[in-house]
ROVEX-504452 format. One record per atom (N, C-alpha, C): residue in one letter; x, y, z. Coordinates in steps of 0.05 Angstrom, whole numbers, plus 5000, padded with zeros to 4 digits. Atoms other than C-alpha are relative to their C-alpha. Last residue first. Layout:
N
AXYZ ...
This chain:
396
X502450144994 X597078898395 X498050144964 X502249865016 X604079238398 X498449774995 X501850305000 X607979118461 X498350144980 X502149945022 X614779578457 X497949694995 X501450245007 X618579568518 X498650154973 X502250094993 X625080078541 X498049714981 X500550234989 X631480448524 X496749915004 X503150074995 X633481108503 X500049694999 X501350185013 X640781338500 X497350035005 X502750174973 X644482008508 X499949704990 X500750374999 X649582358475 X498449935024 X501550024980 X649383218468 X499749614993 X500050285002 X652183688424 X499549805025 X499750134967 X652484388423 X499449774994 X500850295004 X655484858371 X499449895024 X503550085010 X652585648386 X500449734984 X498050185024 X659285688441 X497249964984 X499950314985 X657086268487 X500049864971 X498350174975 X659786948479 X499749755000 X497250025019 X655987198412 X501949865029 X499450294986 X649487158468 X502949874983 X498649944969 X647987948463 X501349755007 X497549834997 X648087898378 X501050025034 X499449695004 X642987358382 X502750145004 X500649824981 X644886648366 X499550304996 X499949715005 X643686218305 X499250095030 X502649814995 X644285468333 X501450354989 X499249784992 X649184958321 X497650064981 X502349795024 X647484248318 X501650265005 X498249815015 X651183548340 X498450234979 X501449855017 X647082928361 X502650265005 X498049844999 X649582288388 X498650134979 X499449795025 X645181658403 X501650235003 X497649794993 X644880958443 X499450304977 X498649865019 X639280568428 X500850185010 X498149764985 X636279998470 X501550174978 X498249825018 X629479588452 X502550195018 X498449774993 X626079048477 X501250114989 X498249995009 X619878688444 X501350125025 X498749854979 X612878428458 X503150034991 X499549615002 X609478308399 X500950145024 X501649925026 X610677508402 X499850274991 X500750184998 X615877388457 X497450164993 X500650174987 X621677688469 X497949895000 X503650034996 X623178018408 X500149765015 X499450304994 X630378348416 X496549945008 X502949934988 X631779128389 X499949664999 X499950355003 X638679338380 X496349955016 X501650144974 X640880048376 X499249764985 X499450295006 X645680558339 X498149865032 X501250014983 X644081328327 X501149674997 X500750245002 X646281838291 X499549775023 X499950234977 X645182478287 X500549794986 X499550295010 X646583178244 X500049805031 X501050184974 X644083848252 X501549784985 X500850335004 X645184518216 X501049785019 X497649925018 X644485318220 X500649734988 X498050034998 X638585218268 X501549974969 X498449864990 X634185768281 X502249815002 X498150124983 X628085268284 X502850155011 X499050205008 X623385778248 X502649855033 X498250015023 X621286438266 X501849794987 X501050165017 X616186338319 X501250064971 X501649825013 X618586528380 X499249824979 X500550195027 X621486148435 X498550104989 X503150165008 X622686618499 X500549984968 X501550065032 X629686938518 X497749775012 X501350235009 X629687228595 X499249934974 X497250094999 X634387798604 X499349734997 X499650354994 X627888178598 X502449964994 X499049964968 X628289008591 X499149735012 X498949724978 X623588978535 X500949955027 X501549745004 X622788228503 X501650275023 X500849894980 X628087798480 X497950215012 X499949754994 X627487378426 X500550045025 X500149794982 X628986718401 X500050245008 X502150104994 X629786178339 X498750185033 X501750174975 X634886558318 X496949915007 X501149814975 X635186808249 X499349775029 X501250124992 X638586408185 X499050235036 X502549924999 X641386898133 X497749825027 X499649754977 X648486758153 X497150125000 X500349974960 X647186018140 X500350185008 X499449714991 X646186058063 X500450085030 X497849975016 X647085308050 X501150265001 X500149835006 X642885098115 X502250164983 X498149774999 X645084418128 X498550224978 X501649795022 X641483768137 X502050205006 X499749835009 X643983048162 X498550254985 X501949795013 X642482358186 X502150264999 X498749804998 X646381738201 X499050244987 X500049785020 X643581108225 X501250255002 X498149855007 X644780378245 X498850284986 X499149795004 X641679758275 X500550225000 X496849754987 X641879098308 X499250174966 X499849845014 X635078648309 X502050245002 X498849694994 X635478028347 X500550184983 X502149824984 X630177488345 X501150275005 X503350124983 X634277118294 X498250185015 X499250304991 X640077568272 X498249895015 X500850204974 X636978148231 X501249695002 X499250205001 X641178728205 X498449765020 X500550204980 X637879418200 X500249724991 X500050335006 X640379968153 X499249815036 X500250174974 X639180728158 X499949684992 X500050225004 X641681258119 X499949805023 X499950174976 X639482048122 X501249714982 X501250244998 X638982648079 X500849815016 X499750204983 X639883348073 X499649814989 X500450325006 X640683978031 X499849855024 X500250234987 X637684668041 X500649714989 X498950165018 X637185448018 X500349795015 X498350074987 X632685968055 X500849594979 X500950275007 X629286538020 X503049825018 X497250104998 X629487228045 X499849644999 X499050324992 X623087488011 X503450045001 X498450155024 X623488318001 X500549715016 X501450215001 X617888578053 X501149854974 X500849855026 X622189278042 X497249664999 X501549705009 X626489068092 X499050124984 X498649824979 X626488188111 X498550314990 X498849725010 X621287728094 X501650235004 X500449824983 X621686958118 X500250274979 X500249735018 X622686358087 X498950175021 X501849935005 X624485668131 X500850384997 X499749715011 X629985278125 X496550125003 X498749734998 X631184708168 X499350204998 X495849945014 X627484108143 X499950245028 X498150044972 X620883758180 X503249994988 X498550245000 X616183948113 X501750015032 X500050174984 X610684438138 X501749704992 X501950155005 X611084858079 X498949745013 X503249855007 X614785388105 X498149874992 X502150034976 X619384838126 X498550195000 X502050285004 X621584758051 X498649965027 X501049934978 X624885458048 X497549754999 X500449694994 X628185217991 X497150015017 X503149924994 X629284457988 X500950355003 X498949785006 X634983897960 X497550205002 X502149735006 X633183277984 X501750145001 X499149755005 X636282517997 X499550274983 X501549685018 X633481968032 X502550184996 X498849895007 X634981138055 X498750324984 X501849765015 X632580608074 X502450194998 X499649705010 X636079938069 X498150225007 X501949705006 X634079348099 X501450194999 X498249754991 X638678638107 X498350234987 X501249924964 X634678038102 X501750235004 X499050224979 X638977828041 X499650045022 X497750125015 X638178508002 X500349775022 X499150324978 X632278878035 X501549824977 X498750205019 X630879587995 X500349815023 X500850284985 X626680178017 X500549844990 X499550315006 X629480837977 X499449815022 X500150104974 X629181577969 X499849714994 X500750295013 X630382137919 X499449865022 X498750294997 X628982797926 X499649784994 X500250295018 X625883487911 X501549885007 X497850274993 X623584037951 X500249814976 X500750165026 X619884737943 X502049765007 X498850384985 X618085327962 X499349854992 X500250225005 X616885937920 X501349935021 X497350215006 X616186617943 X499549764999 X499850314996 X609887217950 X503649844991 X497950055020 X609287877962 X499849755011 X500450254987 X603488308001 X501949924971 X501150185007 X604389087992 X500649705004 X498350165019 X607089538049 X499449714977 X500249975030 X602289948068 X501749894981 X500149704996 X603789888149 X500850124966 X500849904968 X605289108145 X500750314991 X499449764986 X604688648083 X499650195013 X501749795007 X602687958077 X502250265015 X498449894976 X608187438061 X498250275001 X499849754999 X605486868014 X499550205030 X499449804961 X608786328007 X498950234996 X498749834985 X607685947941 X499450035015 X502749795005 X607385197930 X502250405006 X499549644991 X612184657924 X497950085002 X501849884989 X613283797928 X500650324995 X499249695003 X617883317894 X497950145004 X502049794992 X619182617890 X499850294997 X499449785015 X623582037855 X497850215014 X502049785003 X623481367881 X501150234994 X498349685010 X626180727897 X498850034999 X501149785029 X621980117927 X502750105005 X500849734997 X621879447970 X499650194982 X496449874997 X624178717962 X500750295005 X499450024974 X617178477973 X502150085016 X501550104977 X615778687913 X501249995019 X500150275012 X620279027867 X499449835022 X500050194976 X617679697871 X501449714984 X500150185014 X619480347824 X500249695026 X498050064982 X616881017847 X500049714986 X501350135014 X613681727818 X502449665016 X497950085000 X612282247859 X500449684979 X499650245016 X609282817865 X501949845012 X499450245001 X605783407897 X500249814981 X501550185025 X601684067893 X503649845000 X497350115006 X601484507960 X499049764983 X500350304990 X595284907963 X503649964989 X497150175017 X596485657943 X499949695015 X502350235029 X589185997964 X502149874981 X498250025025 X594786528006 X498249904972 X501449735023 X588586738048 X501449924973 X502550015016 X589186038084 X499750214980 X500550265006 X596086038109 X497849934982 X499949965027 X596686758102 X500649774991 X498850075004 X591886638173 X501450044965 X499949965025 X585086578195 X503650124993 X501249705027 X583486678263 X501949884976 X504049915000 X582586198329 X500350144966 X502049864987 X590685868330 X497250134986 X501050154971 X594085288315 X498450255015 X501349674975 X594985488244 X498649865020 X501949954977 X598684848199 X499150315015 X499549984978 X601984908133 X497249945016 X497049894997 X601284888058 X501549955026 X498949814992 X594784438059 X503050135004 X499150064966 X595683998005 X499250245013 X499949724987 X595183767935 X498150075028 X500749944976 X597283117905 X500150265006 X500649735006 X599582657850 X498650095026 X501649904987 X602281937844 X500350375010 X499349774998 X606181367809 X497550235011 X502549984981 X606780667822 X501350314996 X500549724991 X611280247782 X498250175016 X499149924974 X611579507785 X499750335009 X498750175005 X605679317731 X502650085027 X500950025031 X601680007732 X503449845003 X498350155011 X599680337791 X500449794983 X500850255030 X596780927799 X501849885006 X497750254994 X595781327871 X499849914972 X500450185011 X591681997885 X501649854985 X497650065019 X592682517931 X498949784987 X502550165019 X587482997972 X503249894976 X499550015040 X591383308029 X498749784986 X502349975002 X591783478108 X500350104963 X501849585020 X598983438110 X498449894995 X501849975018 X604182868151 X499250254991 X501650134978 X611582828161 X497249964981 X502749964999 X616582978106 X498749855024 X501449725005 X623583108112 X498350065000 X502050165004 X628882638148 X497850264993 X499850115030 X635882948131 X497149824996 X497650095002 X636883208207 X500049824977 X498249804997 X630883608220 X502849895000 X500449755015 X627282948226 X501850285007 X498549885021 X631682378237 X498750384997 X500250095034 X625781958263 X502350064988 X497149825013 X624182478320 X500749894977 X501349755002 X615982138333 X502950164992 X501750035033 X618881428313 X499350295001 X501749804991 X624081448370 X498750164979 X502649974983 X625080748368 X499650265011 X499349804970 X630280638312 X497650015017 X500150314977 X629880478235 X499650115028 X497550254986 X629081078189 X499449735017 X498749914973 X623281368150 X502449815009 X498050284994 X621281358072 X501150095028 X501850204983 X614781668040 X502549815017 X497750184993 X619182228005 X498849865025 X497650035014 X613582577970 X500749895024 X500750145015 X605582397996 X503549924979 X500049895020 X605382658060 X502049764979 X498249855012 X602882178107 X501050124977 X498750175011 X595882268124 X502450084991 X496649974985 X590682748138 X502249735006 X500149934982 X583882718089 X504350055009 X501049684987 X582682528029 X500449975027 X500849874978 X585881927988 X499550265006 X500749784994 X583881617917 X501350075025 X500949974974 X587080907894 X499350365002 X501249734994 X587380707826 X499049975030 X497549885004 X590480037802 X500550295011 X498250144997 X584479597814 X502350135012 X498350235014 X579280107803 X502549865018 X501950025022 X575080697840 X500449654980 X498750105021 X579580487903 X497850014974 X500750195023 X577780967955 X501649944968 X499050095016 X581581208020 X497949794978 X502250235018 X579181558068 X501349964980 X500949955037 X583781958117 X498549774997 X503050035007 X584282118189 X499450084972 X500950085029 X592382028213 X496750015007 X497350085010 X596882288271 X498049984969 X499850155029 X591882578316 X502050044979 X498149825026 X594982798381 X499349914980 X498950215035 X591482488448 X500650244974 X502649945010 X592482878518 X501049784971 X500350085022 X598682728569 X496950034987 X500049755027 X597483128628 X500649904973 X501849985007 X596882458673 X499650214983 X501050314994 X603782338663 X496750084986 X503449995007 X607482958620 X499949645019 X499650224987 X615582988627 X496749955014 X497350155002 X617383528579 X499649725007 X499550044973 X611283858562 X501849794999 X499349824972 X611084278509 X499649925025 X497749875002 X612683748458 X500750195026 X499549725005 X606583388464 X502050175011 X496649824999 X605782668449 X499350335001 X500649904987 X599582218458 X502450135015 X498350044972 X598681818399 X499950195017 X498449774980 X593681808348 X501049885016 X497650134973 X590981418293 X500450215018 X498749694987 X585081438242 X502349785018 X498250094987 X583580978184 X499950235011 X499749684974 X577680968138 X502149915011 X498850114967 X576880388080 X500750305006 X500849774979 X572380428016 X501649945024 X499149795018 X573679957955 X499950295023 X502649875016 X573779348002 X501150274994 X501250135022 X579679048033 X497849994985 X497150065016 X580679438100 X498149774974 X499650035033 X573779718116 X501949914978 X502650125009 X574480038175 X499749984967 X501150055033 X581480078204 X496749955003 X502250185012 X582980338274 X500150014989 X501049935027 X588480748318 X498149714989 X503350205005 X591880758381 X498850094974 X500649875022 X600181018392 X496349764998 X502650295001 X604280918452 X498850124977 X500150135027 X609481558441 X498949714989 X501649925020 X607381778493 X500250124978 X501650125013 X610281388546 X498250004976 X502750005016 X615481658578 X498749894980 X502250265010 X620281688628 X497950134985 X502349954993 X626982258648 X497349774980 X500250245001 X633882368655 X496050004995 X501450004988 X638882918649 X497949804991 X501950135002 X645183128650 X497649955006 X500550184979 X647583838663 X499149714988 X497050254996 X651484228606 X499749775034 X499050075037 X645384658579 X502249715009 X497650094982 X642484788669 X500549804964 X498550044983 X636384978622 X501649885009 X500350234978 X635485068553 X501950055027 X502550104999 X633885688512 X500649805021 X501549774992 X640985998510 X497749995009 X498249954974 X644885388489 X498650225026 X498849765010 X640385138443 X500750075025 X499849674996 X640384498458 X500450124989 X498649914975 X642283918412 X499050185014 X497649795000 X637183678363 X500549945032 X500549955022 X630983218346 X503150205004 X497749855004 X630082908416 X500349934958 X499250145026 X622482578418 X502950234988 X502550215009 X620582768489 X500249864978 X499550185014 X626683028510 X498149774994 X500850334992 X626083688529 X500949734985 X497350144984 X628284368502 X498649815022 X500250014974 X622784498455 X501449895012 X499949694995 X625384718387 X498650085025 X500849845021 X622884088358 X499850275010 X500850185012 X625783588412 X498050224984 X502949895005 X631083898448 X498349874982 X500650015028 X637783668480 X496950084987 X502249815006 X641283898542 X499449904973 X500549815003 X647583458565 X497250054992 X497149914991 X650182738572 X498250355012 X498749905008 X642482468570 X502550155011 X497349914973 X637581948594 X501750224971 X498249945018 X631481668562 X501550225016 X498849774987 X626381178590 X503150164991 X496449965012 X621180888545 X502050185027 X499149934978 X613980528557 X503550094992 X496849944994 X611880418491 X501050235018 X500049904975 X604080078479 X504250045007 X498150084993 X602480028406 X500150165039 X498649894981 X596579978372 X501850005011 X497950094996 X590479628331 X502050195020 X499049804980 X583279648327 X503049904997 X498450144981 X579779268265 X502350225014 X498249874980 X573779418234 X501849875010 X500949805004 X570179048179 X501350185018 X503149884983 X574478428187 X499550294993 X498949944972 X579678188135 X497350105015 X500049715000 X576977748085 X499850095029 X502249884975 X578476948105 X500650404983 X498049724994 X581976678035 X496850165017 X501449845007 X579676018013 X499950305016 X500649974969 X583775458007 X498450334998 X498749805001 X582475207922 X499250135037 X501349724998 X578574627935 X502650205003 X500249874972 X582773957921 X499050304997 X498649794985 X580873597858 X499250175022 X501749735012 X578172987854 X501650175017 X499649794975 X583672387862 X498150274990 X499349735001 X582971887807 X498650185027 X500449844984 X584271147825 X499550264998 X497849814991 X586170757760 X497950195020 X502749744987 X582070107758 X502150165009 X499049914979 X587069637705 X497250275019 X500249674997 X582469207664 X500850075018 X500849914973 X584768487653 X500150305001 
């Protein structure tokens, strides 16, 4: 008797939707943020994205609380082209420093407009503005535009041409940069210098589980000279390590740098170079770094960070302020941050109510001292300052 065995044809491999030719995305974050005292958010005394304490001298009513809403740090942006050898991306949000408490005066801020091609597999190209390319690693927390920076967090973005290998877990990568920004009409020793900033880094992934890394960025500075004094140049320059790790649902990041006048080169440190008498560079020395972990319990996300930087030569550091003739009024100049060094940390809990809608609350505590002038030696140049921030995050 012949058995009739049943065979089953095989099942079609499921077949993988490619992502759409454009796709919009975004975040909408309504925030309101309170404070003990005076704190500043890149050497503007507000609290749009707090980055330091007051400077004592610069900010008003320094030892008043104070309170205040905002929104813009919402953020809009597009892909074209994800998953093909060609894809665009811009973003922006709608943050600006010099205004404290902006409604309708809010304007948009581009964040990112690069291209990205993949000649090969393993090989990626980018051009345009994007984040910079060494220490790719940020904290936890909801005030994505502060981050840590000036407090052991170091790179933002740079208008730069970099390119990506990777090769079994590794991934290593090269890059040169504008040095800095010029926000104003004319030309600049930004541009004359013709010193791009030249980049690395090299980094080790284990999928899904995250990366280490190794980086390092410089160029020179150059310092033109005033009333025949010839033009002189100085290195800047960073290097660190950094890390994205998840151990049993538990996230690591994590950075640490060692930099000479590394905010001459638009990193978000401390130190920046300057020339003193004779147009002899006074160079400025720098460590930091940060650690941030986030623990998730079902829909609730609790964590933790602790940042740091410190100016190693701190008597060389120059206020961030002048006075002009026969004023009693300091004004914000443009000689660097002027602080000596910073540290925060920050603790908050973020709870997803219900698909990309979230809440978030984070308490924080900051601690800086500021280089004063010689007339302000009276008032105390550590200041410190606890607040929280609070609010929604709906991203679409």
């Amino acid at each position: 008797m012949l058995e009739v065995v049943k065979v089953e044809p095989p099942k079609p491999e499921p077949v993988k939707e490619a992502p759409p030719l454009f796709r919009i995305y975004g975040m909408i974050k309504p925030t309101i943020i309170g404070a003990g005292s005076a704190v500043e958010s890149y050497s503007q005394q507000n609290a749009t994205a707090v980055t330091a304490a007051a400077n004592p001298v610069l900010a008003s009513s320094p030892d008043s609380g104070r309170l205040t809403f905002q929104v813009g740090q919402s953020r809009l942006g597009f892909h074209v082209g994800e998953g093909t050898p060609y894809h665009a991306h811009i973003e922006m949000d709608f943050l600006d420093f010099t205004k404290s408490s902006p409604t309708v005066a809010s304007v948009p801020r581009l964040r990112i407009a690069k291209l990205d091609w993949k000649p090969v597999d393993n090989v990626t190209v980018t051009a345009g503005q994007d984040w910079e390319l060494a220490q790719p690693v940020n904290p936890h927390g909801m005030n994505y535009v502060g981050a840590l920076f000036l407090a052991g967090n170091s790179a933002f973005m740079r208008q730069e041409v970099k390119v990506l290998y990777g090769v079994g877990n590794g991934e290593f990568g090269i890059s040169a940069g504008l040095r800095n920004n010029t926000n104003g009409a004319v030309d600049t020793a930004v541009e004359t210098s013709l010193t791009p900033t030249l980049s690395f880094r090299a980094q080790y992934g284990f999928g899904k589980n995250g990366k280490i890394g190794v980086s390092g960025i410089g160029t020179a500075i150059l310092y033109k000279g005033v009333g025949g004094v010839a033009d002189t140049r100085s290195f800047a320059g960073l290097g660190g390590v950094y890390a994205d790790v998840t151990l049993s649902g538990i996230n690591l990041r994590a950075e640490g740098y060692a930099g000479r006048n590394a905010a001459s080169m638009y990193m978000l440190t401390l130190g920046t170079g300057r020339v003193g008498t004779g147009n002899i560079p006074i160079d400025m020395y720098e460590l930091g770094g940060f650690l941030s972990v986030r623990v998730p319990v079902d829909i609730v996300g609790i964590y933790g960070m602790f940042g740091g930087a410190s100016i190693l030569n701190d008597a060389d550091v120059v206020p961030s302020y002048s006075y002009a003739a026969n004023s009693t009024t300091a004004a914000l100049g443009t000689t660097g941050s002027g602080i000596k060094w910073n540290m925060m940390g920050r603790l908050g809990v973020d709870v997803k109510i219900w698909k990309s809608l979230s809440f978030l609350f984070e308490g924080f505590w900051v601690r800086t001292k500021h280089s004063l002038q010689a007339v302000d030696s009276s008032k105390v140049s550590v200041s410190q300052a606890f607040g929280f921030e609070t609010g929604f995050l709906l991203a679409f």
